[in-house]
ChimeraX commands (.cxc) that place a marker at each C-alpha (Angstrom):
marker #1 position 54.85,27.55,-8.42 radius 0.5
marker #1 position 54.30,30.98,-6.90 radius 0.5
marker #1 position 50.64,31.90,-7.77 radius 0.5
marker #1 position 52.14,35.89,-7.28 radius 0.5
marker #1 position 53.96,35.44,-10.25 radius 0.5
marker #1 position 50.86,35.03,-12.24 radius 0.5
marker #1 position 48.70,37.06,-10.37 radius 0.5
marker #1 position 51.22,40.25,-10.19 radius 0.5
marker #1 position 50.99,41.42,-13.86 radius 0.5
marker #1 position 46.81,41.59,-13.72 radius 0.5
marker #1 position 47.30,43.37,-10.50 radius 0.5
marker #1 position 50.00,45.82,-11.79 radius 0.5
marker #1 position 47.54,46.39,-15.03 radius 0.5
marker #1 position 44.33,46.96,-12.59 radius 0.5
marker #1 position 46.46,49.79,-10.69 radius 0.5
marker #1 position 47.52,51.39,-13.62 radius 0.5
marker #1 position 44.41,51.38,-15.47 radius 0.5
marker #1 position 41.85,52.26,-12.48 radius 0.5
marker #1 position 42.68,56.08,-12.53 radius 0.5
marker #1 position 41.49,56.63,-16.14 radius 0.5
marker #1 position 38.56,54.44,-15.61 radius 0.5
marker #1 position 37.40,56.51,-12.30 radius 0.5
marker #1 position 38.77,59.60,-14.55 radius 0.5
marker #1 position 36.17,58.41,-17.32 radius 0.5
marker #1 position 33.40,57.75,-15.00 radius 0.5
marker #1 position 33.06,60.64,-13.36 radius 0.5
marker #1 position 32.81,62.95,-16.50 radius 0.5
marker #1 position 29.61,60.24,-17.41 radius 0.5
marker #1 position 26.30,61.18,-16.45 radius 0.5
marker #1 position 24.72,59.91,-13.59 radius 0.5
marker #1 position 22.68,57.03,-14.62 radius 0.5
marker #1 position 25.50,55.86,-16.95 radius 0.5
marker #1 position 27.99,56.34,-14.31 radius 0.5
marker #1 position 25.78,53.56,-12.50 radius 0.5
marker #1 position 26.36,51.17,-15.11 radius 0.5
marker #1 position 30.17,52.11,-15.55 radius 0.5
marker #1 position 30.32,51.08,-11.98 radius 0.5
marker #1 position 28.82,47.56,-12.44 radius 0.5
marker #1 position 30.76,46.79,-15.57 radius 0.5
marker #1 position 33.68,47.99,-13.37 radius 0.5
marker #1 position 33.25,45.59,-10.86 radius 0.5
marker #1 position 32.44,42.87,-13.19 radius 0.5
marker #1 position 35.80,43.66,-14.94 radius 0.5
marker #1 position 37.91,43.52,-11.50 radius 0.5
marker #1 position 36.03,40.65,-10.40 radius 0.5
marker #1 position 37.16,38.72,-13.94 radius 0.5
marker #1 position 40.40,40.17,-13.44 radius 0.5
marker #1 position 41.23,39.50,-9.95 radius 0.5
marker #1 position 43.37,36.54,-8.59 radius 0.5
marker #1 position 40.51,33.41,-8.31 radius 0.5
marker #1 position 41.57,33.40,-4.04 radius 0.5
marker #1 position 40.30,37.04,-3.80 radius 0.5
marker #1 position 37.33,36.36,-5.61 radius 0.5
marker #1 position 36.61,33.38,-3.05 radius 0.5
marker #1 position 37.59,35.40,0.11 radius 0.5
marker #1 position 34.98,37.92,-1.38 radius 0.5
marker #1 position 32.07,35.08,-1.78 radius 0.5
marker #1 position 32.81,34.41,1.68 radius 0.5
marker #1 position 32.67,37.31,3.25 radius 0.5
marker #1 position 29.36,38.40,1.63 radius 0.5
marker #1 position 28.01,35.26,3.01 radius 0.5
marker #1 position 28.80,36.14,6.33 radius 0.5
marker #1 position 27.54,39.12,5.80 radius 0.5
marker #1 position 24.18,38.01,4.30 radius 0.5
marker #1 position 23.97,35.55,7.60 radius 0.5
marker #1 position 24.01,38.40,10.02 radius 0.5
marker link #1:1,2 radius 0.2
marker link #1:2,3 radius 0.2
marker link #1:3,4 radius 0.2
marker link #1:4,5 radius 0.2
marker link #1:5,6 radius 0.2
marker link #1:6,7 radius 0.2
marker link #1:7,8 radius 0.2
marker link #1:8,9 radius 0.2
marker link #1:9,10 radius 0.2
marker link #1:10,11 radius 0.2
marker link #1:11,12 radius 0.2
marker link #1:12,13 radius 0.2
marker link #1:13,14 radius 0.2
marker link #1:14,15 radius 0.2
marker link #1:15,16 radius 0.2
marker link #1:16,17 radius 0.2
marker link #1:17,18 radius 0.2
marker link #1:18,19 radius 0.2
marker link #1:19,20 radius 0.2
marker link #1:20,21 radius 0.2
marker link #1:21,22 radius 0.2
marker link #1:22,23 radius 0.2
marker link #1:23,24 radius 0.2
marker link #1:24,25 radius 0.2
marker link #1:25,26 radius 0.2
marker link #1:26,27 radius 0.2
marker link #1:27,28 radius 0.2
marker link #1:28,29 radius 0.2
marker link #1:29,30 radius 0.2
marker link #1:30,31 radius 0.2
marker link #1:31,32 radius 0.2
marker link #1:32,33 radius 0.2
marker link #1:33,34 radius 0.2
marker link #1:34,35 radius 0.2
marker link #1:35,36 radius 0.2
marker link #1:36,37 radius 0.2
marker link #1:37,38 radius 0.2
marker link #1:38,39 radius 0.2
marker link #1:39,40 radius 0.2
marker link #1:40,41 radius 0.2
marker link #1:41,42 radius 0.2
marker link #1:42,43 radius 0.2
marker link #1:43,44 radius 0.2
marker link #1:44,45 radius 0.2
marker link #1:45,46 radius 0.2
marker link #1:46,47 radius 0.2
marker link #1:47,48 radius 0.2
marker link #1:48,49 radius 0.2
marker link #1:49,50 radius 0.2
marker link #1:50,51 radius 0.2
marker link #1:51,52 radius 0.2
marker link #1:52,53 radius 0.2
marker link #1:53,54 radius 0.2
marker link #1:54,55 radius 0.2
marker link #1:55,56 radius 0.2
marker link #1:56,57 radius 0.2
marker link #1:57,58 radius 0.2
marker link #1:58,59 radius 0.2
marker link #1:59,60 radius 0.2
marker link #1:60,61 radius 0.2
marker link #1:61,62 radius 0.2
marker link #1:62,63 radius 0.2
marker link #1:63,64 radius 0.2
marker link #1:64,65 radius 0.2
marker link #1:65,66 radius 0.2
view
């Protein structure tokens, strides 16, 4: 099966939605703008395609290592 086909409509929803979200975030105040950012993250993490979110633990990783 074509892991695109399930992966496409969370992707499609993410770039839709992520221009209201910044939208809403930057009329928040600074310190809860902070927090909007983290839950953001946490949200596209949960959201994003389970390869991406490997590639990403890897790269920090290397990153960490140098």
């Amino acid at each position: 099966m074509n892991d695109l086909t399930f992966e496409t409509p969370a992707l499609v929803g993410i770039a839709l939605a992520m221009p209201f979200v910044i939208a809403l975030i930057a009329l928040a105040d600074r310190e809860r703008r902070e927090r909007h950012e983290q839950l953001l993250v946490l949200l596209a993490l949960l959201l994003a395609p389970p390869r991406l979110v490997e590639g990403l633990a890897h790269l920090g990783e290397a990153v960490a290592q140098l």
